[in-house]
FILUM-520748 format. One record per residue: x, y, z of N, C-alpha, C in turn; residue in one letter. Coordinates in steps of 0.05 Angstrom, whole numbers, padded with zeros to 5 digits. Each point is the difference from the previous one (the first is absolute). Example, Ala and Ser with C-alpha at 12.3 -4.5 7.8 and 13.67 -1.06 7.14 Angstrom:
2
    n.xx    n.yy    n.zz   ca.xx   ca.yy   ca.zz    c.xx    c.yy    c.zz  r
   00264  -00114   00156  -00018   00024   00000   00018   00024   00000  a
  -00007   00021  -00014   00016   00024   00001  -00015   00022   00014  s
This chain:
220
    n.xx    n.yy    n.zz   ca.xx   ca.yy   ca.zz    c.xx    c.yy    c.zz  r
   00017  -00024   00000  -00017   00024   00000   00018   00025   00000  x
  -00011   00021  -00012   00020   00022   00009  -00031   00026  -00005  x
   00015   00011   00031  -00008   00015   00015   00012   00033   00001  x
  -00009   00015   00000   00005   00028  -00005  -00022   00019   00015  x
   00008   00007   00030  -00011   00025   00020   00006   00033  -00005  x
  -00009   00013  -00011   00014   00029  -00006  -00027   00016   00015  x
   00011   00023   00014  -00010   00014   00009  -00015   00031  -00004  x
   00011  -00001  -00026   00004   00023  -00022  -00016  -00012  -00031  x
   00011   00007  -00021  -00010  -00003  -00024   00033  -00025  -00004  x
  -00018  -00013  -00013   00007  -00027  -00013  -00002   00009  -00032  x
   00027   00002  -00013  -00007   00007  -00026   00013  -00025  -00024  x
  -00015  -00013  -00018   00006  -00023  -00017   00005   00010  -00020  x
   00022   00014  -00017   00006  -00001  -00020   00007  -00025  -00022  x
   00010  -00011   00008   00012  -00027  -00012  -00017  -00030  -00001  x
   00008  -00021   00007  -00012  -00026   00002   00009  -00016   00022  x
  -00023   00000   00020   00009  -00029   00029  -00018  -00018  -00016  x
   00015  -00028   00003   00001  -00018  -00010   00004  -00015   00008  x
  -00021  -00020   00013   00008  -00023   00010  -00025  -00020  -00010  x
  -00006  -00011  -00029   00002  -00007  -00017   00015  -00027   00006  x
  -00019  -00023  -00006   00016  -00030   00001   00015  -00006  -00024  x
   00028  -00008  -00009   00012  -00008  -00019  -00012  -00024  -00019  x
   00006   00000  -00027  -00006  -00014  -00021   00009  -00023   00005  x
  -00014  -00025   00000   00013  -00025  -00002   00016   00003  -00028  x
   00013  -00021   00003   00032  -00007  -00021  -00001  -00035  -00007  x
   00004   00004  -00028   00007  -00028  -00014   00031  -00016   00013  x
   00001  -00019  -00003   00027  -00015   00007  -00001  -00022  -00028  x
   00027  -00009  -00004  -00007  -00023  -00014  -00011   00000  -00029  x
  -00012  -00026  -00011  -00014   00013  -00023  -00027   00011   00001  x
  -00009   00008   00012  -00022   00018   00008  -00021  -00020  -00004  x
  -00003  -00022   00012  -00029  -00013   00001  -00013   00011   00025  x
  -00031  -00006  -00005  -00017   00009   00018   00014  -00012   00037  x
   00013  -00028   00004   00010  -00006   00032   00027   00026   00000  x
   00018   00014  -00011   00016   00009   00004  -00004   00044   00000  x
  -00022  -00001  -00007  -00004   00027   00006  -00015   00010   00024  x
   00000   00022   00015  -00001   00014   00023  -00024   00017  -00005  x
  -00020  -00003   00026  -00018   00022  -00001   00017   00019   00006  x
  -00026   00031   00012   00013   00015  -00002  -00015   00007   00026  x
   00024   00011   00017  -00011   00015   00023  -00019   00017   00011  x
  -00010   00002   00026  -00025   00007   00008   00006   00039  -00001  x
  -00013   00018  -00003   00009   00029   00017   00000  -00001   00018  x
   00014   00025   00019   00002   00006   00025  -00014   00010   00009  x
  -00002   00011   00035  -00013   00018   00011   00013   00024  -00002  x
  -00022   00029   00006   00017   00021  -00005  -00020   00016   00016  x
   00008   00013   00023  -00016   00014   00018   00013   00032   00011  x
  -00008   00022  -00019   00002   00018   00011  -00018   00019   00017  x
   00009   00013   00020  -00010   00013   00026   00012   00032  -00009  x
  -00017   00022  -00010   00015   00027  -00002  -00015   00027   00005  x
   00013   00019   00000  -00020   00026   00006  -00012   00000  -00025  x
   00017   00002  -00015  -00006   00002  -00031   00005   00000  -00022  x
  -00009  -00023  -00018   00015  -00016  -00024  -00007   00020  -00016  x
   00016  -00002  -00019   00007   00027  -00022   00022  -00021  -00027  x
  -00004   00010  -00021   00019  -00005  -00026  -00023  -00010  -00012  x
   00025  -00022  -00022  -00019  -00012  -00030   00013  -00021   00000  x
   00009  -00010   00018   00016  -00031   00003  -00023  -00017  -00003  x
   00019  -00029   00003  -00006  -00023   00001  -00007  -00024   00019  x
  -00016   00003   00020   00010  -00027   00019  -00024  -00033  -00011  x
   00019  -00020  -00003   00001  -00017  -00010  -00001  -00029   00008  x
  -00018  -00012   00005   00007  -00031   00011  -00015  -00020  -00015  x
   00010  -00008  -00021  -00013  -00014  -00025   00014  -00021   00003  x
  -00019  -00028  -00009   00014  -00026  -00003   00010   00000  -00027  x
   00020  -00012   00006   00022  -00007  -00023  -00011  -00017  -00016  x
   00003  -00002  -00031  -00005  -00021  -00021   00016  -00027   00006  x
  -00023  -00017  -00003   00018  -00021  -00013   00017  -00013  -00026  x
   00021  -00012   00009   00023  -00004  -00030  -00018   00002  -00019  x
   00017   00008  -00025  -00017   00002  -00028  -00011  -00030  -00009  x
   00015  -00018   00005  -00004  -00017  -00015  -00011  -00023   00023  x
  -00019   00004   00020  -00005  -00012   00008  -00033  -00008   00000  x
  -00004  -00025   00006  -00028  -00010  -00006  -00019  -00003   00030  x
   00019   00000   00021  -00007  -00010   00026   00012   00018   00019  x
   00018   00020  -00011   00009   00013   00027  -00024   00034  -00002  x
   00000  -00001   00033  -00026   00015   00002   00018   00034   00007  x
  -00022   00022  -00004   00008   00019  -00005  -00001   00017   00032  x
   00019   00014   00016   00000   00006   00013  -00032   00022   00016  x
  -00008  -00005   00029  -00026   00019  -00004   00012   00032   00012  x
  -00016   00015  -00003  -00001   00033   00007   00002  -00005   00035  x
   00015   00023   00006   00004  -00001   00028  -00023   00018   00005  x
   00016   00013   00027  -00027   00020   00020   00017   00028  -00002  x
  -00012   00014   00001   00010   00033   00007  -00017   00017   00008  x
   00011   00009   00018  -00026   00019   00025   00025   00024   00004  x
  -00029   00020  -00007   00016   00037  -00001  -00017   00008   00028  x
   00014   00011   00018  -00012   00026   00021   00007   00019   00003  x
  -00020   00018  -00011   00014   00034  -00003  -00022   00019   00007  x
   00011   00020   00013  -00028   00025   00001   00001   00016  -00024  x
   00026  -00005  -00019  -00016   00019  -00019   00017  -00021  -00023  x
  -00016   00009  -00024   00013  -00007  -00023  -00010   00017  -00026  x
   00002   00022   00005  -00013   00019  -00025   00020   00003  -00019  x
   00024  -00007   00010   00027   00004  -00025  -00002  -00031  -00004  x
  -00006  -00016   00011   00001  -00039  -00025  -00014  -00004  -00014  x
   00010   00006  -00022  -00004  -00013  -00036   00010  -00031  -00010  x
   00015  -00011   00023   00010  -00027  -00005  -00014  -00021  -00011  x
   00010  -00023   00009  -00019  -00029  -00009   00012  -00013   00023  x
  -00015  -00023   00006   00001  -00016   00024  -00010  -00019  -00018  x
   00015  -00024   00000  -00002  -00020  -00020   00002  -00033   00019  x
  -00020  -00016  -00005   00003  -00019   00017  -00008  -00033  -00018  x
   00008  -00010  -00027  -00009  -00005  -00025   00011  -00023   00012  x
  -00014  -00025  -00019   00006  -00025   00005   00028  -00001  -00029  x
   00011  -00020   00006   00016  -00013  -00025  -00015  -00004  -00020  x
   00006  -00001  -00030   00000   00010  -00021  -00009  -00024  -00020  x
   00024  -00027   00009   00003  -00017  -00025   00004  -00023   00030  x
   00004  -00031  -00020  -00013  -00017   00014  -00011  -00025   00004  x
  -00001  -00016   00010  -00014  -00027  -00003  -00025   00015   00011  x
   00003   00013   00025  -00026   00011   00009   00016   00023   00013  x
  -00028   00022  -00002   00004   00024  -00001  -00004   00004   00046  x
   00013   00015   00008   00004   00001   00027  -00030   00017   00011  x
   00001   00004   00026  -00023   00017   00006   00005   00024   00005  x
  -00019   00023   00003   00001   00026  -00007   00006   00014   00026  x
   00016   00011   00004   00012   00025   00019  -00026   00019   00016  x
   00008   00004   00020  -00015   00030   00006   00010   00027   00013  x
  -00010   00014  -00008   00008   00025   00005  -00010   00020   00013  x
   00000   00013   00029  -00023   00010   00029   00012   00027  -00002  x
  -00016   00020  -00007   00013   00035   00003  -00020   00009   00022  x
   00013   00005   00031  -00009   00021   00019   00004   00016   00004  x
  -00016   00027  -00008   00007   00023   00023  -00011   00000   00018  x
   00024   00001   00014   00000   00005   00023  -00018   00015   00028  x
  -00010   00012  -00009  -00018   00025   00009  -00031  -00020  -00003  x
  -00003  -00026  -00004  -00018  -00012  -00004  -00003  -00024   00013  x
  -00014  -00024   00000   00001  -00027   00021   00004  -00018  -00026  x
  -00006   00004  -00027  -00001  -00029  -00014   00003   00018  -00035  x
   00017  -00015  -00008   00011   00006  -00032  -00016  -00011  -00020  x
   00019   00004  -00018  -00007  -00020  -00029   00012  -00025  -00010  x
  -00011  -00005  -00009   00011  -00040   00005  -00008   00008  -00035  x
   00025  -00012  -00010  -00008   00003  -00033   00014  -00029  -00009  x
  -00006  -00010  -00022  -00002  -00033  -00014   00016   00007  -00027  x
   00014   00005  -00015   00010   00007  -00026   00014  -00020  -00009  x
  -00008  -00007  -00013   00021  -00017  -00013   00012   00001  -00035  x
   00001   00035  -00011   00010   00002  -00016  -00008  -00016  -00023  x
  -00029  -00006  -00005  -00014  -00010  -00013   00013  -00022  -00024  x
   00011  -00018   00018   00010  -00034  -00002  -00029  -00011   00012  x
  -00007  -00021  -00015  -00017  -00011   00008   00003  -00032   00010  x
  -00011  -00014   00013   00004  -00033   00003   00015  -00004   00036  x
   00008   00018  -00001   00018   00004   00025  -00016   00001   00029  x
   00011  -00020   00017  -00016  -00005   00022  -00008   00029   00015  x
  -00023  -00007   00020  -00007   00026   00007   00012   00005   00034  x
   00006   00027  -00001   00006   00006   00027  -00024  -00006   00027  x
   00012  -00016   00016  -00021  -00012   00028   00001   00024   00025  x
  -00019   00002   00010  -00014   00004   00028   00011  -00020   00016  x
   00003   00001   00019   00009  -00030   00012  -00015   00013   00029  x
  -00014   00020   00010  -00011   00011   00014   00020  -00006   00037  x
  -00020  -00006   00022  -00026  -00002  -00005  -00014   00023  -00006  x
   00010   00029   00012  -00019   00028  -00005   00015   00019  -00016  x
  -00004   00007  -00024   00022   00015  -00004  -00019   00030  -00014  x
   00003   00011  -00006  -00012   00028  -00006   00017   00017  -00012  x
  -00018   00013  -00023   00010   00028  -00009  -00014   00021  -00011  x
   00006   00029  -00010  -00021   00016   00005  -00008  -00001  -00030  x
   00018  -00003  -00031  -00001  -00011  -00013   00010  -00016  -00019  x
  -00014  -00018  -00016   00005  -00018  -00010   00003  -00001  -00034  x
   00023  -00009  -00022   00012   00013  -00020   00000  -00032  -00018  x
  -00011   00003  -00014   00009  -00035  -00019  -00007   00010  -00025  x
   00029  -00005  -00010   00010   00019  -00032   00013  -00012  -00012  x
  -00004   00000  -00025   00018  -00021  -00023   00008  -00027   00006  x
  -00029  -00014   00007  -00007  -00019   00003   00022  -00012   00026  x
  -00014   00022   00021   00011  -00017   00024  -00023  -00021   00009  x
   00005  -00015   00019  -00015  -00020   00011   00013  -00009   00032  x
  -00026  -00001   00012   00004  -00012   00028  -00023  -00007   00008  x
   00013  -00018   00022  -00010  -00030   00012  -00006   00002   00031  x
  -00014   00003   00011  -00008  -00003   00031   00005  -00022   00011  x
   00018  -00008   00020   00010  -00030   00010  -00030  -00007   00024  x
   00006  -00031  -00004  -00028  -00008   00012   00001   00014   00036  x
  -00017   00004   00002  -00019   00015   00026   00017   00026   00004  x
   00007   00014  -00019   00013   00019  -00003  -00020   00037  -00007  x
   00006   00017   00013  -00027   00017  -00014   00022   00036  -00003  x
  -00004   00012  -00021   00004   00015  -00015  -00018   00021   00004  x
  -00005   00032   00012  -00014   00015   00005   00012   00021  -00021  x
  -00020   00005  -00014   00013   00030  -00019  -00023   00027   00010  x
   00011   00012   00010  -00016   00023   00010  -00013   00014  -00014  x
   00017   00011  -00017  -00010   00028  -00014  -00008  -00002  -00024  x
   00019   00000  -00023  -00006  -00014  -00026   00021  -00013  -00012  x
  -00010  -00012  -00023   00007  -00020  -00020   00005   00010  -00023  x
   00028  -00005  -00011  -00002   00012  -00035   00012  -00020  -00013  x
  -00003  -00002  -00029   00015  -00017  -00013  -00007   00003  -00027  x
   00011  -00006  -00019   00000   00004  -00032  -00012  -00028  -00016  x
  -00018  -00020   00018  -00014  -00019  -00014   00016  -00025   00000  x
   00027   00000   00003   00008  -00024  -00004   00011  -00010   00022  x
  -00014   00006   00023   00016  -00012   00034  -00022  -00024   00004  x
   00001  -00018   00017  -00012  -00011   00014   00012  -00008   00028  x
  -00026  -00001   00012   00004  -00013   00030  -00016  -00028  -00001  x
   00019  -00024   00008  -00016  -00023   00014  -00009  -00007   00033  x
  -00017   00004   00009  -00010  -00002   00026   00005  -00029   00011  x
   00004  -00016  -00022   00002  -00030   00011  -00013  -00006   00029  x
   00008  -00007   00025  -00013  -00004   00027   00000   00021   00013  x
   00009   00022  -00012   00006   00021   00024  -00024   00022  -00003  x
   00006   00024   00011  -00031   00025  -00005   00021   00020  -00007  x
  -00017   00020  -00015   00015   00022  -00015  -00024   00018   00009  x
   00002   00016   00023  -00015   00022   00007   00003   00026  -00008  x
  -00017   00017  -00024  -00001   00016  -00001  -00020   00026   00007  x
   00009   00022   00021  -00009   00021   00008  -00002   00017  -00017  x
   00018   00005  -00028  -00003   00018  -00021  -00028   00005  -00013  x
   00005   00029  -00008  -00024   00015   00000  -00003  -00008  -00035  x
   00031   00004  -00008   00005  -00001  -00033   00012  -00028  -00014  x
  -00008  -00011  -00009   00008  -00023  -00008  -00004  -00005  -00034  x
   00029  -00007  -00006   00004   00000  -00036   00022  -00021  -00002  x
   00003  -00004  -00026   00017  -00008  -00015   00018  -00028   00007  x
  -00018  -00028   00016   00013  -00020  -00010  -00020  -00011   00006  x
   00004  -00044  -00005  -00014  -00013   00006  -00008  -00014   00030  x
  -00012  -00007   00018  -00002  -00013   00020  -00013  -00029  -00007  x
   00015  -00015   00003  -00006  -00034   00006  -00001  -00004   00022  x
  -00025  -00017   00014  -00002   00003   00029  -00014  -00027  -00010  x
   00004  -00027   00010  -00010  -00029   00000  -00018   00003   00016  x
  -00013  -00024   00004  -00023  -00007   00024   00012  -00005   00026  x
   00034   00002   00008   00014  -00001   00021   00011   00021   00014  x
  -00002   00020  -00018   00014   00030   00007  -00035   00008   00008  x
   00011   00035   00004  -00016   00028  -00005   00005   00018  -00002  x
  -00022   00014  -00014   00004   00030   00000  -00009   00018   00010  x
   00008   00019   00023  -00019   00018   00006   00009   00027  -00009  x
  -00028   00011  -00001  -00001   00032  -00010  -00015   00011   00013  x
   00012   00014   00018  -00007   00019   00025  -00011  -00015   00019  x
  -00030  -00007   00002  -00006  -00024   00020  -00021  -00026  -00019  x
   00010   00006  -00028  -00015  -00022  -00013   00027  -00018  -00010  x
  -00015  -00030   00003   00017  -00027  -00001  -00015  -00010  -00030  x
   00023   00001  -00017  -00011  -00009  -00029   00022  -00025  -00003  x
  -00021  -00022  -00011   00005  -00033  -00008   00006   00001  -00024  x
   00005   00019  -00024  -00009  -00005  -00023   00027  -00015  -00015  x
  -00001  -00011  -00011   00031  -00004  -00009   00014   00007  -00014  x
  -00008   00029  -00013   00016   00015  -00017  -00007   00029   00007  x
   00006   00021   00009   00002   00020  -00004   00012   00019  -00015  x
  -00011   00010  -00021   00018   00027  -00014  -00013   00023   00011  x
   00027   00013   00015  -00002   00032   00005   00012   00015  -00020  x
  -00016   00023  -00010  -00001   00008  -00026  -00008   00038   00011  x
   00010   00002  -00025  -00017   00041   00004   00013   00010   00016  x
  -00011   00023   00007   00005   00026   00010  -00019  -00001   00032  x
Protein backbone atom coordinates (compact mmCIF):
# COMPACT_ATOMS: atom_id res chain seq x y z
CA UNK A 1 0.00 0.00 0.00
CA UNK A 2 1.34 3.38 -0.14
CA UNK A 3 0.16 6.02 1.89
CA UNK A 4 0.56 9.78 1.71
CA UNK A 5 -0.70 12.36 4.94
CA UNK A 6 -0.15 16.09 3.86
CA UNK A 7 -1.44 18.74 5.73
CA UNK A 8 -1.47 21.40 3.13
CA UNK A 9 -2.18 21.01 -0.65
CA UNK A 10 -1.11 17.74 -2.17
CA UNK A 11 -0.21 18.66 -5.70
CA UNK A 12 0.01 15.62 -8.65
CA UNK A 13 1.63 16.76 -11.49
CA UNK A 14 3.10 13.59 -12.81
CA UNK A 15 2.03 9.75 -12.40
CA UNK A 16 1.80 7.50 -8.85
CA UNK A 17 1.70 4.29 -10.01
CA UNK A 18 1.27 1.41 -8.47
CA UNK A 19 -0.22 -0.50 -11.26
CA UNK A 20 0.39 -4.48 -11.20
CA UNK A 21 3.15 -5.59 -13.82
CA UNK A 22 2.57 -7.48 -17.17
CA UNK A 23 2.93 -11.16 -16.98
CA UNK A 24 6.00 -12.40 -19.31
CA UNK A 25 6.50 -15.37 -21.76
CA UNK A 26 9.47 -17.87 -20.88
CA UNK A 27 10.40 -20.57 -23.22
CA UNK A 28 8.55 -21.21 -26.37
CA UNK A 29 5.64 -19.37 -25.32
CA UNK A 30 3.01 -22.12 -24.85
CA UNK A 31 -0.04 -21.38 -22.94
CA UNK A 32 1.78 -23.68 -19.32
CA UNK A 33 4.84 -21.26 -19.64
CA UNK A 34 3.34 -17.74 -19.69
CA UNK A 35 2.56 -15.44 -16.62
CA UNK A 36 -0.53 -13.65 -15.58
CA UNK A 37 -0.33 -10.42 -14.78
CA UNK A 38 -0.44 -8.75 -11.51
CA UNK A 39 -3.15 -7.45 -9.23
CA UNK A 40 -3.05 -3.14 -8.62
CA UNK A 41 -2.24 -1.65 -5.51
CA UNK A 42 -3.72 0.32 -2.74
CA UNK A 43 -3.32 4.02 -2.82
CA UNK A 44 -4.69 6.13 0.04
CA UNK A 45 -4.35 9.77 0.21
CA UNK A 46 -5.28 12.02 3.34
CA UNK A 47 -4.78 16.06 2.32
CA UNK A 48 -5.92 19.67 2.85
CA UNK A 49 -5.93 19.84 -0.68
CA UNK A 50 -5.39 17.90 -3.88
CA UNK A 51 -4.60 20.13 -6.75
CA UNK A 52 -2.76 19.34 -10.45
CA UNK A 53 -3.62 17.13 -13.64
CA UNK A 54 -1.69 14.07 -12.59
CA UNK A 55 -2.21 10.62 -12.56
CA UNK A 56 -2.87 8.19 -9.65
CA UNK A 57 -3.07 4.68 -10.85
CA UNK A 58 -3.67 1.11 -9.67
CA UNK A 59 -4.57 -0.99 -12.69
CA UNK A 60 -4.10 -4.76 -13.17
CA UNK A 61 -1.51 -5.69 -15.33
CA UNK A 62 -2.14 -7.70 -18.73
CA UNK A 63 -1.60 -10.97 -19.27
CA UNK A 64 1.47 -12.40 -21.58
CA UNK A 65 0.55 -11.78 -25.19
CA UNK A 66 0.57 -15.06 -26.17
CA UNK A 67 -1.18 -16.58 -23.61
CA UNK A 68 -4.45 -18.74 -23.58
CA UNK A 69 -4.79 -19.39 -19.77
CA UNK A 70 -2.83 -16.84 -17.99
CA UNK A 71 -5.37 -14.43 -16.35
CA UNK A 72 -5.14 -10.70 -16.46
CA UNK A 73 -4.23 -8.84 -13.38
CA UNK A 74 -7.55 -7.07 -11.37
CA UNK A 75 -7.78 -3.07 -10.55
CA UNK A 76 -6.76 -2.19 -7.09
CA UNK A 77 -8.43 0.33 -4.52
CA UNK A 78 -7.69 4.09 -4.18
CA UNK A 79 -9.30 6.37 -1.64
CA UNK A 80 -8.70 10.39 -1.83
CA UNK A 81 -9.44 12.65 1.48
CA UNK A 82 -9.38 16.19 0.97
CA UNK A 83 -11.36 19.41 2.02
CA UNK A 84 -10.81 20.89 -1.10
CA UNK A 85 -10.10 19.95 -4.61
CA UNK A 86 -11.14 22.87 -6.90
CA UNK A 87 -7.60 22.87 -8.58
CA UNK A 88 -7.97 18.55 -9.51
CA UNK A 89 -8.33 17.98 -13.09
CA UNK A 90 -6.60 14.57 -12.71
CA UNK A 91 -7.77 10.89 -13.25
CA UNK A 92 -7.83 8.30 -10.58
CA UNK A 93 -7.71 5.16 -12.52
CA UNK A 94 -8.46 1.74 -10.94
CA UNK A 95 -8.90 -0.63 -14.43
CA UNK A 96 -8.77 -4.31 -14.54
CA UNK A 97 -5.98 -5.98 -16.95
CA UNK A 98 -6.45 -5.75 -20.50
CA UNK A 99 -5.55 -9.15 -22.32
CA UNK A 100 -5.81 -12.72 -21.10
CA UNK A 101 -7.09 -16.09 -20.53
CA UNK A 102 -9.50 -14.16 -18.30
CA UNK A 103 -9.89 -10.68 -17.78
CA UNK A 104 -9.25 -9.70 -13.77
CA UNK A 105 -11.83 -7.81 -11.59
CA UNK A 106 -12.49 -4.17 -11.57
CA UNK A 107 -10.80 -1.64 -9.11
CA UNK A 108 -12.47 0.99 -6.98
CA UNK A 109 -12.05 4.31 -6.52
CA UNK A 110 -13.71 6.46 -2.93
CA UNK A 111 -13.25 10.57 -3.23
CA UNK A 112 -14.07 12.29 0.36
CA UNK A 113 -14.28 15.59 1.29
CA UNK A 114 -13.65 15.91 4.05
CA UNK A 115 -15.93 18.50 5.45
CA UNK A 116 -18.53 15.61 4.88
CA UNK A 117 -19.36 11.85 6.58
CA UNK A 118 -19.49 9.70 3.23
CA UNK A 119 -17.93 10.16 -0.52
CA UNK A 120 -18.15 8.78 -3.87
CA UNK A 121 -17.57 5.28 -4.57
CA UNK A 122 -17.08 5.27 -8.45
CA UNK A 123 -16.80 1.67 -10.71
CA UNK A 124 -14.78 2.62 -14.11
CA UNK A 125 -13.46 0.38 -15.84
CA UNK A 126 -12.31 2.30 -18.96
CA UNK A 127 -14.84 0.71 -21.00
CA UNK A 128 -13.14 -2.99 -21.38
CA UNK A 129 -15.82 -5.16 -21.15
CA UNK A 130 -16.00 -9.10 -19.87
CA UNK A 131 -13.93 -8.18 -16.86
CA UNK A 132 -15.02 -9.38 -13.45
CA UNK A 133 -16.91 -6.99 -11.36
CA UNK A 134 -15.72 -5.09 -8.36
CA UNK A 135 -17.36 -6.81 -4.78
CA UNK A 136 -18.94 -5.32 -1.64
CA UNK A 137 -17.82 -7.74 0.69
CA UNK A 138 -19.80 -5.53 3.35
CA UNK A 139 -21.08 -6.26 6.07
CA UNK A 140 -22.25 -2.26 6.12
CA UNK A 141 -20.59 -0.19 3.89
CA UNK A 142 -22.02 3.24 2.59
CA UNK A 143 -21.56 6.17 0.40
CA UNK A 144 -23.02 9.43 -0.40
CA UNK A 145 -22.56 8.70 -4.11
CA UNK A 146 -22.48 6.09 -6.33
CA UNK A 147 -20.61 6.26 -10.13
CA UNK A 148 -20.68 3.05 -12.69
CA UNK A 149 -19.08 4.27 -16.05
CA UNK A 150 -17.75 2.61 -19.05
CA UNK A 151 -19.15 -0.38 -18.27
CA UNK A 152 -18.19 -0.74 -14.69
CA UNK A 153 -19.86 -3.53 -12.75
CA UNK A 154 -20.28 -4.64 -9.13
CA UNK A 155 -21.31 -7.41 -7.03
CA UNK A 156 -22.70 -7.31 -3.38
CA UNK A 157 -21.06 -10.32 -1.37
CA UNK A 158 -23.66 -12.59 0.25
CA UNK A 159 -25.41 -10.93 3.47
CA UNK A 160 -23.57 -7.98 2.57
CA UNK A 161 -25.62 -4.44 2.14
CA UNK A 162 -24.51 -1.28 0.22
CA UNK A 163 -26.36 2.12 1.25
CA UNK A 164 -26.09 4.91 -1.46
CA UNK A 165 -27.51 7.98 0.07
CA UNK A 166 -27.80 10.65 -2.21
CA UNK A 167 -27.54 9.83 -5.87
CA UNK A 168 -26.67 7.58 -8.59
CA UNK A 169 -25.09 8.44 -12.05
CA UNK A 170 -23.90 6.49 -14.79
CA UNK A 171 -23.69 6.56 -18.72
CA UNK A 172 -25.92 3.21 -19.28
CA UNK A 173 -23.36 0.76 -19.36
CA UNK A 174 -22.71 -0.04 -15.40
CA UNK A 175 -24.33 -2.72 -13.67
CA UNK A 176 -24.87 -3.82 -10.13
CA UNK A 177 -25.51 -7.55 -9.08
CA UNK A 178 -27.32 -7.81 -5.72
CA UNK A 179 -26.74 -11.54 -5.68
CA UNK A 180 -27.66 -12.39 -1.67
CA UNK A 181 -26.89 -9.21 -0.42
CA UNK A 182 -29.34 -5.64 -0.27
CA UNK A 183 -28.42 -2.54 -2.11
CA UNK A 184 -30.27 0.23 -0.17
CA UNK A 185 -31.00 3.21 -1.82
CA UNK A 186 -31.99 6.66 0.02
CA UNK A 187 -31.33 8.67 -3.28
CA UNK A 188 -33.71 11.12 -4.36
CA UNK A 189 -32.05 10.87 -8.17
CA UNK A 190 -31.47 7.77 -9.69
CA UNK A 191 -30.01 7.13 -13.52
CA UNK A 192 -27.92 5.49 -15.66
CA UNK A 193 -27.24 1.68 -14.99
CA UNK A 194 -28.76 -1.72 -14.63
CA UNK A 195 -29.83 -3.41 -11.27
CA UNK A 196 -30.06 -7.28 -11.16
CA UNK A 197 -31.43 -8.22 -7.90
CA UNK A 198 -32.45 -12.36 -7.89
CA UNK A 199 -35.13 -13.75 -5.72
CA UNK A 200 -32.15 -13.95 -2.95
CA UNK A 201 -30.99 -10.39 -2.78
CA UNK A 202 -32.98 -6.85 -2.45
CA UNK A 203 -33.63 -3.73 -3.23
CA UNK A 204 -34.65 -1.00 -1.32
CA UNK A 205 -35.65 2.49 -2.28
CA UNK A 206 -36.13 4.68 0.50
CA UNK A 207 -38.51 2.38 2.53
CA UNK A 208 -39.82 0.29 -0.45
CA UNK A 209 -38.35 -3.47 -0.84
CA UNK A 210 -38.48 -4.33 -4.67
CA UNK A 211 -38.21 -8.33 -5.75
CA UNK A 212 -38.09 -7.61 -9.32
CA UNK A 213 -35.26 -9.12 -11.04
CA UNK A 214 -34.15 -6.56 -13.23
CA UNK A 215 -34.08 -3.05 -12.63
CA UNK A 216 -33.14 -0.26 -15.17
CA UNK A 217 -32.54 3.15 -13.59
CA UNK A 218 -32.80 5.46 -16.38
CA UNK A 219 -33.54 9.50 -16.92
CA UNK A 220 -33.18 12.43 -15.27
Amino acid sequence: ALGRVVSGRASVGGTVDRSGAGGSNVGNCNWWSSGGGGSGGSVWVDCGELAGSGIIRANGGAGAVYSYSAGAGSGGRIAVYASIADYWSGSLQAYSGTTGGQLGGIGTVYFKNKFFDYGRLTINNNAVVSARPALIIGPNDACEELQLVRNGMLTISTNATLTVRSATAGDITGTIDVGTGTLRMLAQKLQGFTVNVPSTGNLVVGDVVSMKPTVHLSGN
